[in-house]
N, C-alpha and C positions, 0 to 999 in steps of 0.2 A: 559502276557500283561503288567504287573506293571512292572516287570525286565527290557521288553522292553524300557516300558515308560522311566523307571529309564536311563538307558544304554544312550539312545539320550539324555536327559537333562543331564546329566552329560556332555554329549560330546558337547553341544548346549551352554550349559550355565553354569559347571560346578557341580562340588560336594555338594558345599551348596549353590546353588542359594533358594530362597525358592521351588518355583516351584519343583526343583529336590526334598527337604525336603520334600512337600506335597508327593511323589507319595512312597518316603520311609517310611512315614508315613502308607500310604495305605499298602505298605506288611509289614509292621508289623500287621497291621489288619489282616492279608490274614493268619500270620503265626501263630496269636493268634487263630483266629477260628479253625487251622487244630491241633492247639494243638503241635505247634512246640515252642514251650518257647523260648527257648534259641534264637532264629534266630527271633525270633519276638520282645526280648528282645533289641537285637545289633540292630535292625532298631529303635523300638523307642528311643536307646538313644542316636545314630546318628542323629537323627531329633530333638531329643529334644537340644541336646549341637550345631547343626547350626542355628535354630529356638532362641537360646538364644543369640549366636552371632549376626545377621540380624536383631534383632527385640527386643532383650532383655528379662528380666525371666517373663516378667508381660504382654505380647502380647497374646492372646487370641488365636492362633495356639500354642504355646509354652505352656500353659498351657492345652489345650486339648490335648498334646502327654505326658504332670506328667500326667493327668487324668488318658491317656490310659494306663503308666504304673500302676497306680495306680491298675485297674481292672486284669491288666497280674500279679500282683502281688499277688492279691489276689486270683485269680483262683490258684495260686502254693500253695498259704497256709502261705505266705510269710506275715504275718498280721502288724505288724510291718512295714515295708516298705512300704505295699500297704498301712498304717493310713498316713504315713506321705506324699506320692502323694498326697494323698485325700488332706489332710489338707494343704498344698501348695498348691496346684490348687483351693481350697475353699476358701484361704485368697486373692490371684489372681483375683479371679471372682467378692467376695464381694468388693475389691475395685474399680473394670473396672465398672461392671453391676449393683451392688448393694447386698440386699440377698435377692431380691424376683425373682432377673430373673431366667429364665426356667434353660441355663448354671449351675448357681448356684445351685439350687435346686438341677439338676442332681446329683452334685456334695454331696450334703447333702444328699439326698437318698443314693449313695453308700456309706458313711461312716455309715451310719443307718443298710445299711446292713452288711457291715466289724461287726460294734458290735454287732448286733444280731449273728453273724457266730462265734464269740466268746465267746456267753452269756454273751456277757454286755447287759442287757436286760434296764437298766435304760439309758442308755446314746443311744440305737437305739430306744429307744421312744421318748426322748427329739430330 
């Protein structure tokens, strides 16, 4: 269904409309949960580099797909990459929403857990 969807908006409206962006957003979702990395990888950073074009690096679609790469990073083991999603999409949010919105937080909890996954055991407390 998301191929689908994908396939008409592209032919509808094009390659980076957002629209089209949202639903390659979504299989990258589809492709992270079956554990396809790689192919979920190439959709998030396809959405993430048209989301950055349309809207710019600091739009709150465009930082919920660093976020998303953030987590696809971290399930590989990839800690290093996935800190620095984190921490882009963290600095993102504190200055759109602030640092008590829920976004935000999300965003502080997963790097709480990146360093607990590390044994940084002082910096996932703080």
């Amino acid at each position: 269904m998301y191929r689908r969807a994908m396939e008409g908006k592209e032919k509808a409206w094009g390659p980076e409309h957002t629209s089209t962006l949202g639903t390659v957003n979504n299989l990258g979702n589809l492709y992270k949960n079956q554990g396809m990395m790689a192919e979920a990888e190439a959709m998030y950073r396809r959405a993430l580099e048209g989301y950055e074009k349309a809207w710019g690096p600091e739009h709150m679609s465009t930082l919920d797909t660093v976020n998303n790469l953030g987590l696809l990073y971290a399930d590989q083991g990839k800690m290093a990459e996935a800190e620095a999603m984190y921490r882009r999409a963290l600095e993102g949010y504190e200055k759109a929403w602030g640092p008590e919105h829920t976004s935000t937080l999300g965003t502080v909890n997963n790097l709480g857990l990146l360093y607990k996954d590390q044994g940084k055991m002082a910096e996932a407390e703080a």
